[in-house]
C-alpha positions in Angstrom: -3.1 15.6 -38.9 -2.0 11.9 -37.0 0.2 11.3 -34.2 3.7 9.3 -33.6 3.4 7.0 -30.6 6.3 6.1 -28.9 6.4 4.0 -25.9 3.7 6.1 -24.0 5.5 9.7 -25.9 2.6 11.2 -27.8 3.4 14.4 -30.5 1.5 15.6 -32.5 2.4 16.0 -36.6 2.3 19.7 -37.6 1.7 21.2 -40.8 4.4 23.6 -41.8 2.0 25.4 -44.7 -0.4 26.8 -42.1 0.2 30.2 -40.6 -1.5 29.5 -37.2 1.4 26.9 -36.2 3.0 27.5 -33.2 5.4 24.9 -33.2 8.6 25.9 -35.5 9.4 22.4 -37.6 13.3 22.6 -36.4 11.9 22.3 -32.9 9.5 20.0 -33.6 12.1 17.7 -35.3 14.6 17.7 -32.6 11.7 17.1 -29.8 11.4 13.5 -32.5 15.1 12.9 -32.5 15.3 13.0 -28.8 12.0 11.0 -28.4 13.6 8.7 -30.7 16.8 8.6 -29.0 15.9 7.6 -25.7 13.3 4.8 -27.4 16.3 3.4 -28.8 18.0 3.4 -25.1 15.1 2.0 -23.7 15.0 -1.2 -26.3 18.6 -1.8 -25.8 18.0 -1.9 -22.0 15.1 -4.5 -22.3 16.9 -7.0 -24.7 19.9 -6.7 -22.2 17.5 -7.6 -19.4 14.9 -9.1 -20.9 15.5 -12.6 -19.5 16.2 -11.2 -15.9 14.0 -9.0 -13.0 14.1 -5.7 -13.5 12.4 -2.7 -11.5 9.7 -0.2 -13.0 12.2 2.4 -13.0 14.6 0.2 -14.7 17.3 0.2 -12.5 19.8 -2.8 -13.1 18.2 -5.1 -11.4 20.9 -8.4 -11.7 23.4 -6.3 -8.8 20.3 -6.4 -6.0 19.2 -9.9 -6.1 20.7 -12.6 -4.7 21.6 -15.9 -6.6 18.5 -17.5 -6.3 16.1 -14.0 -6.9 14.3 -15.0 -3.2 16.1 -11.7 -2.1 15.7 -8.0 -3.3 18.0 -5.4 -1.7 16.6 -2.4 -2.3 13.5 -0.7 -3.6 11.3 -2.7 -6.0 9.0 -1.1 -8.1 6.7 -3.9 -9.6 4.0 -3.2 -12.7 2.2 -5.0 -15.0 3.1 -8.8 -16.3 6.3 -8.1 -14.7 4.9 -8.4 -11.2 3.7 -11.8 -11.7 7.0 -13.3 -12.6 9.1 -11.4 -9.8 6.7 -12.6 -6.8 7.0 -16.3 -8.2 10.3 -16.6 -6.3 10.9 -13.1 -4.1 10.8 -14.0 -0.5 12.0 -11.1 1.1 12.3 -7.2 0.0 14.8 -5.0 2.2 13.8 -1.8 1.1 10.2 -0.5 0.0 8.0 -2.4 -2.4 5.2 -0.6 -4.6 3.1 -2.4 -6.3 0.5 -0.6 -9.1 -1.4 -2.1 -12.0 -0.6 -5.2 -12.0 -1.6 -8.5 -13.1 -1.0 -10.8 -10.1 -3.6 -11.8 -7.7 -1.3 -12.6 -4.8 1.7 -11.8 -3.2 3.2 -15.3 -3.6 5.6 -16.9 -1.2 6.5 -13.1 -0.1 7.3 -12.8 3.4 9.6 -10.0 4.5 9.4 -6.2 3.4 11.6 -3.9 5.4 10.2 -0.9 4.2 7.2 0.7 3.5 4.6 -1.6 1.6 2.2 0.4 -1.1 -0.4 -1.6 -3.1 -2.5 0.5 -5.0 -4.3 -2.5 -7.4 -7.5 -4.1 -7.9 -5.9 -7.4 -8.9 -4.5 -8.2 -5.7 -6.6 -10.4 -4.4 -4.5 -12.1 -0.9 -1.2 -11.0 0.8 0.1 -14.1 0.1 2.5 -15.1 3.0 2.9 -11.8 4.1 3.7 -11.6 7.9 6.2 -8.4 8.3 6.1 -5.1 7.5 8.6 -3.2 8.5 7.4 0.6 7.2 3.9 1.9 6.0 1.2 -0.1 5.0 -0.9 1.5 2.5 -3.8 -1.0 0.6 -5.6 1.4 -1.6 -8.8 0.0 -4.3 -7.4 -3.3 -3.9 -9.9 -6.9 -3.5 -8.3 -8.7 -0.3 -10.6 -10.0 1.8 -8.0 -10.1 4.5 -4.2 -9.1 5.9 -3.9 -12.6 5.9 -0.7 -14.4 8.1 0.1 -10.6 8.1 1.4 -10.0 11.9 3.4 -6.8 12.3 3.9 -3.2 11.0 6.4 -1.1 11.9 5.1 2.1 10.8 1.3 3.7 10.2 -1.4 1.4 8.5 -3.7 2.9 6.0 -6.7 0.4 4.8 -8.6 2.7 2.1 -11.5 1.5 0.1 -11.1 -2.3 1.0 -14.0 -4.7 0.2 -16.5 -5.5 2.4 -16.2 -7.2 5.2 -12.7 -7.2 5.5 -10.9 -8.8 7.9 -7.3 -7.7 10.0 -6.5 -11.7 9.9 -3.5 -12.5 11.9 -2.1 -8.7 12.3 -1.1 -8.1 16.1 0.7 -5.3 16.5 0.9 -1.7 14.1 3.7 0.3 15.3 2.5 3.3 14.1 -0.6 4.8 13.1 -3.8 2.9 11.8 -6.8 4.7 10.1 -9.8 2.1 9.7 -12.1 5.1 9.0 -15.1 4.0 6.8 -14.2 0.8 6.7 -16.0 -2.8 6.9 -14.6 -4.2 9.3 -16.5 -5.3 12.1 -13.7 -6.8 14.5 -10.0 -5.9 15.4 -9.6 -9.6 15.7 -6.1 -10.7 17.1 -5.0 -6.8 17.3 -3.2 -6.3 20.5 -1.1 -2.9 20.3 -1.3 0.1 18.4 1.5 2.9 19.0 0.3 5.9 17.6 -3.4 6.7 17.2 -6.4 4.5 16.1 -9.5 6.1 14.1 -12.6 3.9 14.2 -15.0 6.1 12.3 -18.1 5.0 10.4 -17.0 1.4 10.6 -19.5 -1.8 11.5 -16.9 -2.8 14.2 -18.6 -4.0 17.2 -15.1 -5.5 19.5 -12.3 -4.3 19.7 -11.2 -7.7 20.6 -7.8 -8.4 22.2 -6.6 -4.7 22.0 -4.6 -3.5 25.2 -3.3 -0.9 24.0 -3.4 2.5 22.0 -0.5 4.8 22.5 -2.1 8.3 21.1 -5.3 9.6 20.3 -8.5 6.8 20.6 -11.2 8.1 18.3 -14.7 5.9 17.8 -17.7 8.0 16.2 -20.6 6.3 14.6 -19.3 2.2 15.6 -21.0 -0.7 17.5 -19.3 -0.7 20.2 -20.7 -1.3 24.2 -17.6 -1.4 25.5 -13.5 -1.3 25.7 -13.1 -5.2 27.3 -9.5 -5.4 27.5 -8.2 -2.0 26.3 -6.7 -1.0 29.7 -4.3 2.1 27.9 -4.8 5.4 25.7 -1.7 7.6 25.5 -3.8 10.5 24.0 -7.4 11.5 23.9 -10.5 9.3 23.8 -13.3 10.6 22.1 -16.6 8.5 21.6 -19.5 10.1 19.6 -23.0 8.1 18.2 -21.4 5.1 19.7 -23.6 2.8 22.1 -21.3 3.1 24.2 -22.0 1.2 28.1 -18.3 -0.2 29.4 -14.8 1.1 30.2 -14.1 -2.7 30.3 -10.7 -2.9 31.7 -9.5 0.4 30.7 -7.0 1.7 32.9 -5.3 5.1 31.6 -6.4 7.9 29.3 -3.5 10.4 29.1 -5.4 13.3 27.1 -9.1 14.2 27.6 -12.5 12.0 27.2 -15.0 13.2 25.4 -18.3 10.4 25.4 -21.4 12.6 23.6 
């Protein structure tokens, strides 16, 4: 018995003679043909669009890009070699932009996504010149050291698996959510506002820096820090467990229940 590989398709030859197969050959051939068939699609596509950004889910990719290819309207799916070559140029995504298994380091000259952002790539290495995020952030198993120029998110931040001692960089303000749970951080650096909750939970953070404001739920178990300094609002609960905690700081409001243990 050996196997036909086709462009990630993987069947397995049968023997006809032996009475155990459970595979009739008539089906087994057409499964090929269609196999076949759609190889055939796909090789046309790529020598169509070979010289030209294209998407992972190769979507024609000429009608989304502006003349220059510093603009992508829409949602970009980037993989592999291909991911290099698109972020040489791209400036600016208007949709979402997931990024997986690449082989770029760096975001490039990329400045603008609309959408969500989703990175889930040890390559990546820096955000480039990353500063807006309009959706999600998600950075799962990849090497930054740091957000970078990154300032603003307009959705719910999820840092998982990040190297150590990573750093927020330039970020101010997440709109949304943002889960730092088990993380190396140790600061919150420029952070200002957080809209929706903040979960500081077996982390080495020891400030929470310029932070004013958390607009849900405020949760710090097992971190370093003494005291709020200039957090003077918490829309939800605040809970503080195996902190060493000392100082409200500046803090103002809490509009669910405290819990200090």
């Amino acid at each position: 018995m050996h196997q036909i590989r086709l462009r990630g398709w993987q069947v397995n030859k049968v023997n006809p003679l032996k009475k155990d197969n459970k595979m009739k050959v008539t089906e087994l051939k057409r499964m090929i043909r269609e196999i076949i068939k759609e190889e055939i699609k796909y090789q046309q596509f790529y020598r169509k669009h070979k010289d030209k950004f294209e998407s992972v889910n190769n979507e024609s990719v000429n009608e989304s890009y502006n003349k220059d290819n510093t603009v992508y309207k829409g949602n970009l799916k980037l993989e592999g070699d291909l991911a290099k070559t698109v972020l040489t140029t791209l400036k600016r995504v208007e949709g979402n932009l997931t990024i997986r298994e690449s082989s770029t380091e760096s975001l490039g000259n990329l400045e603008y996504v609309g959408g969500n952002l989703y990175i889930w790539d040890p390559s990546i290495k820096s955000l480039g010149n990353l500063k807006y995020v309009g959706g999600d952030l998600t950075l799962a198993e990849t090497n930054c050291k740091s957000l970078g120029k990154l300032e603003y998110v307009g959705g719910n931040a999820q840092l998982w698996d990040v190297r150590e001692y990573f750093s927020l960089g330039n970020l101010k303000r997440v709109e949304g959510n943002l889960d730092l749970d088990e993380n190396s951080i140790k600061s919150l650096e420029k952070l200002e506002y957080v809209g929706g909750s903040l979960k500081l939970q077996w982390t080495r953070v020891k400030s929470l820096g310029k932070l004013k404001y958390v607009g849900d739920f405020l949760a710090l178990w097992k971190t370093r820090i003494e005291t709020f300094e200039n957090l003077k609002y918490v829309g939800g609960d605040l809970n503080v467990s195996s902190t060493p905690f000392k100082s409200f700081g500046k803090l103002k409001y809490i509009g669910g229940s405290l819990s200090l243990k």
